[in-house]
N, C-alpha and C positions, 0 to 999 in steps of 0.2 A: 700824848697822841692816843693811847690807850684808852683814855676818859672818853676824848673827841668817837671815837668809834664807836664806844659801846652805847652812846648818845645818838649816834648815827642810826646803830641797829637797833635801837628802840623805838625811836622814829618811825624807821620801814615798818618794821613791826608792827605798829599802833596802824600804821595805813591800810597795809595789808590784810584788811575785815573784808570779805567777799563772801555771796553764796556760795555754799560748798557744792562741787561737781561745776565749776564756770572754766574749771582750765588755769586759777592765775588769783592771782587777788586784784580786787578793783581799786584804783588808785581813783577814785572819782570825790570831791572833796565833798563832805557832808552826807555820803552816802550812808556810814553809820549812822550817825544824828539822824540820817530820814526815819532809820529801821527803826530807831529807838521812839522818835515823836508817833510813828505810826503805832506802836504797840500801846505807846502811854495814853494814845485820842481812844482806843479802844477798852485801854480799864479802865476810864472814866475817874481817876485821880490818884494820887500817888501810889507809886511805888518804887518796892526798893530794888536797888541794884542788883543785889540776886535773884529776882525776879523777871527783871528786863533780862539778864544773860541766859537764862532759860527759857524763856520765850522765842530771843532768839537762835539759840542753838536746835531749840527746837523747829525752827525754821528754817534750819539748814545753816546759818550765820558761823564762820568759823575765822578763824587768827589764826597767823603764821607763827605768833607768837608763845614759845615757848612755856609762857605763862596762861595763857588757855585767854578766852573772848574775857573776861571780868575786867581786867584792867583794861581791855582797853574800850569797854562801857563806862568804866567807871570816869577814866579820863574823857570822852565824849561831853558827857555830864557836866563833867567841872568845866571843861571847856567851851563849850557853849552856853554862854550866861544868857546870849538873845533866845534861847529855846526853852531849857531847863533849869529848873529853880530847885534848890535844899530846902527839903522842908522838914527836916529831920535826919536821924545819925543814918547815912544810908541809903536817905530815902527821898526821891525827887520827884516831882510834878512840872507842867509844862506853863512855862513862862505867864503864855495866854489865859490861860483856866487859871490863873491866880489873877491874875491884873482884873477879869470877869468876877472872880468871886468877892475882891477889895471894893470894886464900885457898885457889886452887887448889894456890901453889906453897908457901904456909905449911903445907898439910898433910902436903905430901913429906917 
């Protein structure tokens, strides 16, 4: 029962991404994933994780979670295969801007 909880409170946790000063965390699904695709269309091609989490904290971006916003960027990532792609130890880019740059370079 023990295990089941701490599963639980991980969960809320990972949810629980909101701008800071809203009152609450937003429970809206894909709202991190938006903040993340929004940062990544703006550097113009990969980046790493510790970089998305500082962007967004600088943004105001905060977790309830005990382990501060990284993880659960980093989980956003891995879990959104339709958005975010590994393109190194770390280090992601956006699904689209690759699949663009694959038929870009098949046309050469």
């Amino acid at each position: 029962m023990a295990v089941e909880q701490a599963v639980l409170d991980r969960l809320r946790a990972v949810s629980d991404v909101s701008p800071s000063g809203n009152g609450g965390g937003s429970r809206v699904a894909g709202s991190l994933a938006s903040r993340i695709e929004e940062f990544m269309i703006g550097a113009g091609g990969p980046v790493t994780v510790a970089a998305i989490t500082e962007a967004l904290e600088k943004a105001g971006v905060t977790s309830k979670s005990p382990d501060g916003l990284k993880p659960s960027v980093a989980s956003a990532l891995s879990r959104r295969k339709d958005m975010f792609v590994s393109v190194g130890k770390s280090e992601y880019d956006l699904v689209a801007r690759q699949k663009g740059s694959e038929s870009h370079e098949e046309a050469s």
